[in-house]
C-alpha positions as CSV (number, residue, x, y, z in Angstrom):
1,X,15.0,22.7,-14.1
2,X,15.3,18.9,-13.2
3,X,15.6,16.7,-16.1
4,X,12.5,14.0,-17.0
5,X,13.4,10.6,-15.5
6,X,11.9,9.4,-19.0
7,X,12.1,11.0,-22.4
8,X,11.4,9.6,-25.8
9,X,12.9,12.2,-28.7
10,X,11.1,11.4,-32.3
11,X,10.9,7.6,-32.0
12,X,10.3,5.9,-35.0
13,X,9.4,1.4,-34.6
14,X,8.8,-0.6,-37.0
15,X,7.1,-4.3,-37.0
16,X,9.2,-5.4,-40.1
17,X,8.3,-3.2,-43.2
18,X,5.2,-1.9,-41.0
19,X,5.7,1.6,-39.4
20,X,3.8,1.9,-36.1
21,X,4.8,4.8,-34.1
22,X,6.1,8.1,-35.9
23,X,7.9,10.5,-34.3
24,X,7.0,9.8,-30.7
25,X,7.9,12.9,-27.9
26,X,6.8,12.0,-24.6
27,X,8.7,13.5,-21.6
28,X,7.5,11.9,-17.8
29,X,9.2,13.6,-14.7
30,X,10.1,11.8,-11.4
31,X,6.9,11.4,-9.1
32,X,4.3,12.0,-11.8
33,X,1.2,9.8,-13.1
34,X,1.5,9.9,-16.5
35,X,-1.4,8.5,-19.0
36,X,-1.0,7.6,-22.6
37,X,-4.8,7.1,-24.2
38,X,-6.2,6.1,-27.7
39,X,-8.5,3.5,-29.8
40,X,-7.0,0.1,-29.8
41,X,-4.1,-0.1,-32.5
42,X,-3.1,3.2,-31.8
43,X,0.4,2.6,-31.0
44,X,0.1,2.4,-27.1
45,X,1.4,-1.1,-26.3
46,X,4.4,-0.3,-28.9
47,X,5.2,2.5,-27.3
48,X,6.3,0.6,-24.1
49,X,8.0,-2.0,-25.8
50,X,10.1,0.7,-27.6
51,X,10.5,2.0,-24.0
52,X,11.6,-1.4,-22.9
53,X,13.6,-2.9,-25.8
54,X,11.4,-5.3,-26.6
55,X,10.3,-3.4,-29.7
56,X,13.6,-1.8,-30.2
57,X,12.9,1.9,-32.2
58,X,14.4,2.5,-35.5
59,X,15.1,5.9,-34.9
60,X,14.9,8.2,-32.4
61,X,16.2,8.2,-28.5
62,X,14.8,7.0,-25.6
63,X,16.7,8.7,-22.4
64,X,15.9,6.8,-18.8
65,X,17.7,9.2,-16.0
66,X,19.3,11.1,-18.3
67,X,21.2,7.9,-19.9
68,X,20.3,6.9,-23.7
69,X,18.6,3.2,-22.9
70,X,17.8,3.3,-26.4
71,X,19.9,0.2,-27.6
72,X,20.0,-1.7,-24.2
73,X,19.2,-5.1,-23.5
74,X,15.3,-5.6,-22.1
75,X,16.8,-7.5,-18.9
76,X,19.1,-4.4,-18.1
77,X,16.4,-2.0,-18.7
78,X,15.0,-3.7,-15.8
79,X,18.1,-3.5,-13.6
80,X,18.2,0.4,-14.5
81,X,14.6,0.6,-12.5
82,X,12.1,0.2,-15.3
83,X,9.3,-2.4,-14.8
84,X,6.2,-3.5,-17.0
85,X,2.8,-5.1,-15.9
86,X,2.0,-6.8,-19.8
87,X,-1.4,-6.2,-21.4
88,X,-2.8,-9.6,-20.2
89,X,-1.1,-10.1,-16.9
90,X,1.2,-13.0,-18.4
91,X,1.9,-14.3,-14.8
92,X,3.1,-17.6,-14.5
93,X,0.0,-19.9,-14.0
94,X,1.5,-23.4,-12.9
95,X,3.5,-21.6,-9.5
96,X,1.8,-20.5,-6.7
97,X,1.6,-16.3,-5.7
98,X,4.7,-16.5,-3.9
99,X,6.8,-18.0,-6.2
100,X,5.1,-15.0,-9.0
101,X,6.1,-12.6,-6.6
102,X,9.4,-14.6,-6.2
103,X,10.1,-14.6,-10.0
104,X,9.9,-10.5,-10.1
105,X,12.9,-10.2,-7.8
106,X,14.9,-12.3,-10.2
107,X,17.9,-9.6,-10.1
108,X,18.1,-9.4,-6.6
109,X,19.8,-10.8,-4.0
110,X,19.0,-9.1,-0.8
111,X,16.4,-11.6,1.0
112,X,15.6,-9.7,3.9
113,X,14.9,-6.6,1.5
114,X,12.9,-9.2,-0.6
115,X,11.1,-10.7,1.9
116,X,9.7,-7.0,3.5
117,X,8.7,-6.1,0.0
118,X,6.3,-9.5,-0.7
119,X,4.8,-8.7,2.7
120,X,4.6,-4.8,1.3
121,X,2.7,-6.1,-1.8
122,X,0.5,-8.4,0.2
123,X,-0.5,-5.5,2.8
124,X,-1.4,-3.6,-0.6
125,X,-3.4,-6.5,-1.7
126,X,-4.8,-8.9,1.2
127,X,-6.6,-11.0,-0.9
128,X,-3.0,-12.0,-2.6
129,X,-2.0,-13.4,1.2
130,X,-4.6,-15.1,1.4
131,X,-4.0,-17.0,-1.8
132,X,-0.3,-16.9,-1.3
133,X,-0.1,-21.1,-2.0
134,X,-2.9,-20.8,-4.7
135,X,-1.5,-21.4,-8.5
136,X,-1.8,-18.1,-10.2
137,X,-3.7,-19.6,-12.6
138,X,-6.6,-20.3,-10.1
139,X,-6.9,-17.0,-9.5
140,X,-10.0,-14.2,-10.8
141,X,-9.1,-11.6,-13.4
142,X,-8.6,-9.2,-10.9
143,X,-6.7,-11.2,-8.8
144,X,-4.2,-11.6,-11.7
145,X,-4.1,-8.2,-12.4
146,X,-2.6,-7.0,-8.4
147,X,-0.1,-10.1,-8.7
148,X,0.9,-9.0,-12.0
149,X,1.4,-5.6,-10.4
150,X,2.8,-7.1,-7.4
151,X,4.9,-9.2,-9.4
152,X,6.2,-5.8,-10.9
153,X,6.8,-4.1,-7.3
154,X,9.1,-6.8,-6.6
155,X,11.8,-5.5,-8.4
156,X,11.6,-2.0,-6.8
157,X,11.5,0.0,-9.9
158,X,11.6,3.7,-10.2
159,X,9.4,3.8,-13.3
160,X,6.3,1.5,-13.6
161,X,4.5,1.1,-17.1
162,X,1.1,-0.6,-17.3
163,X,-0.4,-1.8,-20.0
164,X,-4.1,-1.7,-19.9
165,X,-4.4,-2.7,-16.3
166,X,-8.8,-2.5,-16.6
167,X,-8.8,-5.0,-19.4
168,X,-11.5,-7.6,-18.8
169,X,-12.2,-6.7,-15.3
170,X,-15.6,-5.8,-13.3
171,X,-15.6,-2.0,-12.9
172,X,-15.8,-2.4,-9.0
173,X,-12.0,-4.8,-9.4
174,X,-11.0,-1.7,-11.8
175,X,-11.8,1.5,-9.0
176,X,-9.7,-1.0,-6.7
177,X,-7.2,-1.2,-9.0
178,X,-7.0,2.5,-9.8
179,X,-6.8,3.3,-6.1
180,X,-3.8,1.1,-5.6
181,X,-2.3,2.7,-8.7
182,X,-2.4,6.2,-7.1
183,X,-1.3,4.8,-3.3
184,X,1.6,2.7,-5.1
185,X,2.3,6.8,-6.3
186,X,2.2,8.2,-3.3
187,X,3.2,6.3,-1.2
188,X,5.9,5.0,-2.8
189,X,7.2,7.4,-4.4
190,X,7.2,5.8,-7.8
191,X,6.5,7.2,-11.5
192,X,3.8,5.8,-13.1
193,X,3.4,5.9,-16.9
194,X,-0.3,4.6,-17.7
195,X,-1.6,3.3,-21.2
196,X,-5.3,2.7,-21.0
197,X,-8.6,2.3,-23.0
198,X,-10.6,3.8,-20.4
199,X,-9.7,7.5,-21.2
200,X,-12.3,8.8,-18.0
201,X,-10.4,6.8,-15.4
202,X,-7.1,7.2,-16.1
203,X,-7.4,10.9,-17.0
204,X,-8.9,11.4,-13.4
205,X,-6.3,10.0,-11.3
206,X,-3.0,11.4,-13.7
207,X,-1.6,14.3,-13.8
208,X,-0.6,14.9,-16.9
209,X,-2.0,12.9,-20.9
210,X,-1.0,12.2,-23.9
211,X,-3.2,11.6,-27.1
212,X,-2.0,8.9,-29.2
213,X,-4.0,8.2,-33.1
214,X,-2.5,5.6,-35.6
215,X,1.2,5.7,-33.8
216,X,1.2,9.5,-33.6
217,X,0.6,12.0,-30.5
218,X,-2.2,14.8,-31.2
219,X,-2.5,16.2,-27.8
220,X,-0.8,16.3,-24.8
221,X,-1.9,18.4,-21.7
222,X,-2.7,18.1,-18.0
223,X,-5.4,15.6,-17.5
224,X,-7.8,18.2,-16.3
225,X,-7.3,19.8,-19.8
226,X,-7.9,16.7,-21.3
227,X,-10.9,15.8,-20.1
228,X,-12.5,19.1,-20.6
229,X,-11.8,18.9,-24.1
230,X,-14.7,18.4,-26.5
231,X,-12.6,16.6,-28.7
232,X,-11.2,13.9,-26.5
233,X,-15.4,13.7,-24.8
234,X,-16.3,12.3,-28.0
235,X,-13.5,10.4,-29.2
236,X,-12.8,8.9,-25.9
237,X,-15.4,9.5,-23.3
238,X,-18.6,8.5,-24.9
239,X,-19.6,12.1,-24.3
């Protein structure tokens, strides 16, 4: 049986004296869209720091291919082929979309390779080339939202997190987003762990879920499950 290319084993983090996740299992395997839903406080966003050292747990494992990344440095996490899109977008608003895209490449030093993937993000989002000398911080919500995910692209990671990508955004720029979410997946190949408020769309384009209530998981099953389930429809869906 091939080993998960991510696996968190009973993570405990703390904010100071504050617990906020307890006992975390989550296992992702190579190719898969994986979603991670709850209400807002839940524990999502602290989940991926504690995946990417930003929010180092205080117990428990966290295993990336098979390695423990548990007490590695954020930047090196990055290097090992993990890459997060924030809640918020946090691109850089004073340099144009280039440079953005420029400042996820930051460990590498293969131009050529570089320079194929910015005009591989830019086929994935036109509008991006067409603003390509436009500040960042000129650009729509949406519009922020693919250069913070082309920003993340840039560094050719094997596992992409994102953090609320539909925050704040029209639900026509959210289907757009969505779709590139799923061709980034097959297309490229690359495994996609998805932490999102809106439980209906992300549990329609992932293939498996997890439930997460006050820093604890409840359910995990295949989406299709999920969204069946009468508990989740009324917790989650509005239904």
């Amino acid at each position: 049986m091939t080993s998960p290319i991510l696996e968190l084993r009973s993570i405990d983090t703390y904010y100071g004296k504050i617990q906020a996740l307890y006992g975390v299992d989550i296992s992702i395997n190579e190719g898969e869209i994986i979603t991670l839903i709850g209400a807002n406080g839940a524990g999502k966003s602290t989940t991926l720091m504690s995946i990417c050292g930003v929010t180092p747990p205080r117990k428990g494992q966290v295993f990336f291919q098979g390695r423990d990344i548990t007490r590695t440095s954020a930047e090196a996490i990055v290097a090992q082929g993990i890459c997060q899109v924030p809640e918020g977008r946090l691109i850089f608003p004073g340099l144009t979309v280039t440079e953005n895209l420029d400042m996820g490449a930051f460990l590498r030093n293969d131009r050529n390779g570089i320079r194929q993937d910015m005009e591989r993000v830019f086929e994935l989002f036109p509008i991006l080339a067409e603003r390509r000398r436009q500040a960042g911080g000129t650009l729509s919500g949406g519009e922020q939202q693919m250069l913070a995910i082309g920003r993340a692209l840039m560094a050719r990671p094997k596992l992409l997190l994102l953090d609320e990508p539909s925050m704040g955004l029209a639900p026509l720029v959210v289907r757009q987003i969505f779709d590139i979410i799923v061709q980034i997946n097959k297309e490229e190949g690359t495994t996609i762990f998805l932490v999102e408020q809106n439980a209906n769309l992300a549990l329609k384009i992932g293939h498996r879920g997890y439930v997460m209530e006050n820093g604890v998981i409840t359910m995990e099953d295949d989406c299709a499950t999920l969204l069946a389930d009468d508990s989740v429809k009324k917790a989650y869906l509005g239904l």
